[in-house]
C-alpha positions as CSV (number, residue, x, y, z in Angstrom):
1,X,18.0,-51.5,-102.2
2,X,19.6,-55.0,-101.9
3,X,22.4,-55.8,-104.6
4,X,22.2,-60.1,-104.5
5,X,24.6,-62.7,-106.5
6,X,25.0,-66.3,-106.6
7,X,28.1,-67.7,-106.0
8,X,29.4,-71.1,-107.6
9,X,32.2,-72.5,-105.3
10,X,34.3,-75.2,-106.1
11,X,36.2,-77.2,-103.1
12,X,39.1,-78.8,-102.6
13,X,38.7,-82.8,-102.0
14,X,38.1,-83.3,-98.3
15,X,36.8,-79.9,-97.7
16,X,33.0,-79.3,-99.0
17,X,31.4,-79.9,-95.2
18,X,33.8,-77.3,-93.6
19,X,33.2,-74.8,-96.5
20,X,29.5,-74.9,-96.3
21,X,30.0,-74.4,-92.4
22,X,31.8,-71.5,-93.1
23,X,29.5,-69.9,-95.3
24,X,26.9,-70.6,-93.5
25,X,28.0,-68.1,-90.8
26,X,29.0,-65.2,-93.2
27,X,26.3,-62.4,-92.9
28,X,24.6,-61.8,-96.0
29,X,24.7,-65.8,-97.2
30,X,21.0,-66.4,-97.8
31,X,20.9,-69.7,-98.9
32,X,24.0,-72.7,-99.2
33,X,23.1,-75.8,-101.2
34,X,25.3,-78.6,-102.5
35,X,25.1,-79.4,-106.2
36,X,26.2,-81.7,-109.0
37,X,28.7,-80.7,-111.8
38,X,31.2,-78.5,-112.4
39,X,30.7,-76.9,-109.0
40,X,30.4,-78.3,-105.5
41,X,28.5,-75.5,-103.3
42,X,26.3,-72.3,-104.5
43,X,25.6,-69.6,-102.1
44,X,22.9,-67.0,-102.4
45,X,24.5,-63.3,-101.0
46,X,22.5,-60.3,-100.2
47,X,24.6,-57.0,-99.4
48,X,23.9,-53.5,-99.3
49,X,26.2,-52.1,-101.9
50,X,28.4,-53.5,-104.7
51,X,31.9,-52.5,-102.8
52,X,29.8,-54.7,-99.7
53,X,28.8,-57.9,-101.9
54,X,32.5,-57.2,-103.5
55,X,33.9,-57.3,-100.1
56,X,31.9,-60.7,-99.0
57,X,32.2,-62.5,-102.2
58,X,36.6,-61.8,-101.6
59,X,35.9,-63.0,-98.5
60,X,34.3,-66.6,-99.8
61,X,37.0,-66.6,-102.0
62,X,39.5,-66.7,-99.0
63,X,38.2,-69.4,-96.7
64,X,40.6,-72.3,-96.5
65,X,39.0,-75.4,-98.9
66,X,37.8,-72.8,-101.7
67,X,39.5,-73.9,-104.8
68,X,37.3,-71.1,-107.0
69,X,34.8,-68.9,-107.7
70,X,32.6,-68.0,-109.6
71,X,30.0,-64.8,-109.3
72,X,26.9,-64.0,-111.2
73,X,25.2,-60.8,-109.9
74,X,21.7,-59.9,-110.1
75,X,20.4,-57.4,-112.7
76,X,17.6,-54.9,-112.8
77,X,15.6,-55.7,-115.7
């Protein structure tokens, strides 16, 4: 079973083409769309496990133009 999130990234000024380049690469990013607001980018990840989508959404967290994130993982319901 798939654990999936959606990840609201803000970028530093200059930086939101290379950040959705980067994500766009990552395995597991389903989906990466600009939007208007508080945030710049949101990213749709899929991983196998928690620890994994844990692991990948650290990983977001570190490329260079990230300024924050913000996580909001899928429930059962």
């Amino acid at each position: 079973m798939l654990v999936s999130a959606c990840v609201l990234i803000r970028t530093s000024h200059g930086k939101f083409e290379e950040v959705v380049k980067m994500l766009r690469q990552i395995k597991g990013v389903q989906r990466v769309f600009p939007v208007l607001g508080r945030y710049d980018v949101v990213t749709d990840v899929e991983a196998s496990d928690i620890s994994e989508l844990g692991s990948k959404v650290l990983r977001i967290g570190r490329l260079t133009g990230v300024v924050f994130t913000e996580t909001l993982v899928e429930i059962e319901q």
